[in-house]
C-alpha positions as CSV (number, residue, x, y, z in Angstrom):
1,X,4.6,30.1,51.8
2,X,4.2,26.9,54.0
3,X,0.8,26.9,52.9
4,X,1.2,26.8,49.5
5,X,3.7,24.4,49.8
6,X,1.6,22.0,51.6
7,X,-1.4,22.7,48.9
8,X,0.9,21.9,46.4
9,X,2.0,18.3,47.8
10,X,-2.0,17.7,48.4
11,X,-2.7,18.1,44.9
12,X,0.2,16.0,43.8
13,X,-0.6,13.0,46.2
14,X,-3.9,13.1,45.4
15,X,-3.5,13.4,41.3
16,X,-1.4,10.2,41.1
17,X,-3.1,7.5,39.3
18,X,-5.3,4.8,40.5
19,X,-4.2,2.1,38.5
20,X,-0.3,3.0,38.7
21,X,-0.3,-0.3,41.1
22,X,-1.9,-2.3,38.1
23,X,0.6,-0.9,35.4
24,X,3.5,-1.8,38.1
25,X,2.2,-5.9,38.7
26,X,2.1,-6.3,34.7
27,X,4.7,-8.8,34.1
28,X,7.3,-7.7,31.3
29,X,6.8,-9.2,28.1
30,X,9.8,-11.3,26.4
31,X,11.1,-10.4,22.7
32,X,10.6,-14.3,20.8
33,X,12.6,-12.8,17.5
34,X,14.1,-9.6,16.4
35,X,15.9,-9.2,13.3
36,X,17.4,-6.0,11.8
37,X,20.0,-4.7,9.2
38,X,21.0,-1.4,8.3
39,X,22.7,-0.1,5.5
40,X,25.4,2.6,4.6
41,X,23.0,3.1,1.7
42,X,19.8,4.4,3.8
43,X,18.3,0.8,3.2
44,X,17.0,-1.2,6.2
45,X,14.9,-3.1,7.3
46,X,13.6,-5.0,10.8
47,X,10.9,-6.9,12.4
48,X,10.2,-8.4,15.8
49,X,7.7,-10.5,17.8
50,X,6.8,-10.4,21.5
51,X,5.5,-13.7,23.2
52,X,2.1,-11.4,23.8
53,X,1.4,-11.6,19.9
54,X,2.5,-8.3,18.9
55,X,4.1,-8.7,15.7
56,X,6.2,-5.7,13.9
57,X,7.8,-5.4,10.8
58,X,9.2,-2.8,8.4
59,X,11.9,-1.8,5.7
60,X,12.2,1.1,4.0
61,X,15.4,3.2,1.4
62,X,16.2,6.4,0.0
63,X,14.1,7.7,-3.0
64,X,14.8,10.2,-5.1
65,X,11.4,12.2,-5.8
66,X,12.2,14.9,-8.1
67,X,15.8,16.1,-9.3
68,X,16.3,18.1,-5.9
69,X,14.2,16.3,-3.9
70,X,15.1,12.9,-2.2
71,X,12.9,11.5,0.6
72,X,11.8,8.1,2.6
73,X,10.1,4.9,1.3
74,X,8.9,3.0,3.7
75,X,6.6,0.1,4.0
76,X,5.7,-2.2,6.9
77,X,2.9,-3.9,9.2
78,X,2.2,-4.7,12.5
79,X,-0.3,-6.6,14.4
80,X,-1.5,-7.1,18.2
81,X,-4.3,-8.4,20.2
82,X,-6.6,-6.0,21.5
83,X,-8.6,-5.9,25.1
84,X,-11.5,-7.8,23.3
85,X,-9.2,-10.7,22.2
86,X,-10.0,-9.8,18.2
87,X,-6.3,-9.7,16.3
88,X,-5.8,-6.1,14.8
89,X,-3.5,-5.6,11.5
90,X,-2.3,-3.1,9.6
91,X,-0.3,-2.4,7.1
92,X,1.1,0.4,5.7
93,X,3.1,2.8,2.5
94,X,4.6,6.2,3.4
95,X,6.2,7.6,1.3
96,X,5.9,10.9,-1.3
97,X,2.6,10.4,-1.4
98,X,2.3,10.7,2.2
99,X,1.3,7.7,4.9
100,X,-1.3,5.3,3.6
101,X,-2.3,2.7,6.1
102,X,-4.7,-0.5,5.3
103,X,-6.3,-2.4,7.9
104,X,-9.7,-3.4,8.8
105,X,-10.2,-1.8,11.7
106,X,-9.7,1.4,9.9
107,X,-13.0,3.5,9.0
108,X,-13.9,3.4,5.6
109,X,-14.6,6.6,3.1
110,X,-18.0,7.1,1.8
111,X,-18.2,6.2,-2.0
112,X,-18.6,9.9,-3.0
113,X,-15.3,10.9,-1.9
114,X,-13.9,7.7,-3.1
115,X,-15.4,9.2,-6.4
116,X,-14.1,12.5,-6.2
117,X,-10.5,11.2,-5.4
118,X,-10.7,9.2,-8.6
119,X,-12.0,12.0,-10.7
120,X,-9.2,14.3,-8.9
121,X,-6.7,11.9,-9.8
122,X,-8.1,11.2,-13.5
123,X,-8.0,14.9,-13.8
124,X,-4.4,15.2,-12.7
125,X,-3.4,12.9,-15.1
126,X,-5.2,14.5,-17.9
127,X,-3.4,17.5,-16.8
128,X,0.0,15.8,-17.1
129,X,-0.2,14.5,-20.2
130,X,-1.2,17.9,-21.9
131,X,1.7,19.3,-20.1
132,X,3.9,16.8,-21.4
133,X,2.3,17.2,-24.8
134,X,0.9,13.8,-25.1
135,X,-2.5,13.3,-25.9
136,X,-5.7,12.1,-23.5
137,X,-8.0,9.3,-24.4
């Protein structure tokens, strides 16, 4: 038992991080402005910067989706500085329609799909309008 014991405090001592001693001497970084308000309503919105250049911001409310369904609307942005020095933004939608970010850093889709999305979506529309009994041009 005294063996396993001391096997077990060998592999913990020796599994600890390296650069534990860097993350430790990293200074803490102060909050310049941070502004928020929340509402009874489910509306709110806040935003903060950080003298390192990290900048946040978001607001969001209730939506009601369908007749039953009620859900989130959010949009926002944030930006930072990354280990290179080049500034990194995005912003972003969530909401029925799921999370749909925007920034430059982000890969982009190959035309095709871009295509088919737009075909998809054309088609769902199409689909819609039948439904509803309107007509399609």
């Amino acid at each position: 038992m005294k063996l396993i014991v001391l096997i077990a405090v060998v592999a913990l001592a020796s599994a600890r991080p390296d650069k534990l001693d860097d993350l430790e001497k990293k200074p803490n970084v102060a909050i310049l402005n941070q502004q928020s308000d929340f509402e009874l309503d489910g509306t709110y919105n806040f935003n903060f910067e950080s003298e390192d250049g990290v900048k946040r911001e978001q607001e969001g409310k209730l939506k009601q989706i369908t007749e039953e369904a009620a859900g989130a609307a959010v949009s926002g942005s944030y930006s930072y500085t990354d280990p290179e020095g080049n500034l990194v933004s995005l912003s972003f939608v969530a909401d029925e329609n799921g999370f749909q970010p925007v920034g430059d850093h982000l890969p982009k889709p190959h035309p095709a799909i871009v295509r088919a999305l737009e075909q998809i979506r054309r088609t769902n529309e199409a689909d819609a309008a039948r439904a509803a009994g309107g007509h399609h041009a």
